[in-house]
PADOLUM-341331 format. One record per residue: residue in three letters; x, y, z of N, C-alpha, C in turn. Coordinates in steps of 0.001 Angstrom, whole numbers, plus 524288, in hexadecimal, padded with zeros to 5 digits. Example, Ala and Ser with C-alpha at 12.3 -4.5 7.8 and 13.67 -1.06 7.14 Angstrom:
! PADOLUM-341331
ALA833867E9C681E788300C7EE6C81E78833907F31C81E78;SER832327F73681BA8835667FBDC81BE4832648001E81EBE;
END
This chain:
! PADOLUM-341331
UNK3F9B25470B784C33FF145459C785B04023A5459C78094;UNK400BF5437277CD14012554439776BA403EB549CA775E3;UNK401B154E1D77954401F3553EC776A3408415549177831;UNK409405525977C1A40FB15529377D08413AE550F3779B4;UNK4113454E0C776B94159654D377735D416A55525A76E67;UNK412005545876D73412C7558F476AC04149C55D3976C93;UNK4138E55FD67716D41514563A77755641A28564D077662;UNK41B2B55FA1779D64224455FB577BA34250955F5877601;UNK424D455EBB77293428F755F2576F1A428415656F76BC6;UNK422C55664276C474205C56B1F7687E4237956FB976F26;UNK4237556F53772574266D571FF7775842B9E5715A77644;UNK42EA856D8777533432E256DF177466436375718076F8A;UNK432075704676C4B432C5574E67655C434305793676892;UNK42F855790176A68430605805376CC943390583E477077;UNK434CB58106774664392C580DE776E443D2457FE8774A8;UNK43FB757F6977167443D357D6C76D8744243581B776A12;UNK43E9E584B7769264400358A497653F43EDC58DAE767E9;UNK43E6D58E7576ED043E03594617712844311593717722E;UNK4479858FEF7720E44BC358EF87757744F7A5901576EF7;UNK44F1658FA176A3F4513458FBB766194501659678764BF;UNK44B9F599F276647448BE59E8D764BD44E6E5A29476941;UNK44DBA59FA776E2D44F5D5A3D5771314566A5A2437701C;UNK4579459ED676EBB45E1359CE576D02460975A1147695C;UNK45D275A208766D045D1F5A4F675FDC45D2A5AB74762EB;UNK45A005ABCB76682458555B2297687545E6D5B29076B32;UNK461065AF5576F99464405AFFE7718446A5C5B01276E3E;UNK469C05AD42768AD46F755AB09766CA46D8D5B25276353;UNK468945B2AC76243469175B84B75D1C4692C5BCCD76104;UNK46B5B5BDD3765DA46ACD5C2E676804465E65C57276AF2;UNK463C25C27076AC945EC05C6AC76C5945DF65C6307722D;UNK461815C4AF774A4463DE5C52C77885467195C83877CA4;UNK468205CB8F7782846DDC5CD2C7790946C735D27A77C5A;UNK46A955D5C277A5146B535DB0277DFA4627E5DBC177F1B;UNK463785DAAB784A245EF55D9FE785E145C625E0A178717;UNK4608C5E2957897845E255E94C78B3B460EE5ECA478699;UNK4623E5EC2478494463455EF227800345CBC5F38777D75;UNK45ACA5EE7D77931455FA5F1C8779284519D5F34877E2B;UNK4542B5F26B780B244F705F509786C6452DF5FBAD7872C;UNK459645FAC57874A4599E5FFD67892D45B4060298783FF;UNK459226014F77DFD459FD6055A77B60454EF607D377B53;UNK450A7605D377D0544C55608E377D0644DEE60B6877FBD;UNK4504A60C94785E644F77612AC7894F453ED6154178581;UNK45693614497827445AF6618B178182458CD61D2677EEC;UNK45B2C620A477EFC457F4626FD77BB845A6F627B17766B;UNK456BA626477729F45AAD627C976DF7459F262BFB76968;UNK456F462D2B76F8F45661634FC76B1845B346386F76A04;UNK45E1F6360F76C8F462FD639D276DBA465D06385A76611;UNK463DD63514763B2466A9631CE75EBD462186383F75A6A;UNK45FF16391675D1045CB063BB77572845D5B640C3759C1;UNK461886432075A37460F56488775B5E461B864B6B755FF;UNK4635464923750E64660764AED74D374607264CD774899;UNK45ECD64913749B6459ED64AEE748874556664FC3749C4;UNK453EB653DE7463D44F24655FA7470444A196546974869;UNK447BF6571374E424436B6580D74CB24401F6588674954;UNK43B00654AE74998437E46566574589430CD657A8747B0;
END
């Protein structure tokens, strides 16, 4: 019963820095454009090196 007193407060730390971790992710952007890098992978961007030779 003892161990609760270490637990619930050592639970509370932590919860109090996934809730401070994801605050920081949402206030710095990383939020922001969710399909962006999904649909620059299908784009074709061979069409950018035509200027270039074969080698």
């Amino acid at each position: 019963m003892e161990i609760l007193y270490l637990l619930i407060p050592l639970a509370a730390v932590l919860v109090g820095l996934i809730v401070a971790g994801f605050l920081w992710a949402v206030r710095s952007g990383q939020f922001d454009d969710l399909e962006g890098p999904a649909h620059s992978i299908l784009m074709d961007d061979d069409e950018e090196n035509h200027d270039e030779p074969d080698r």
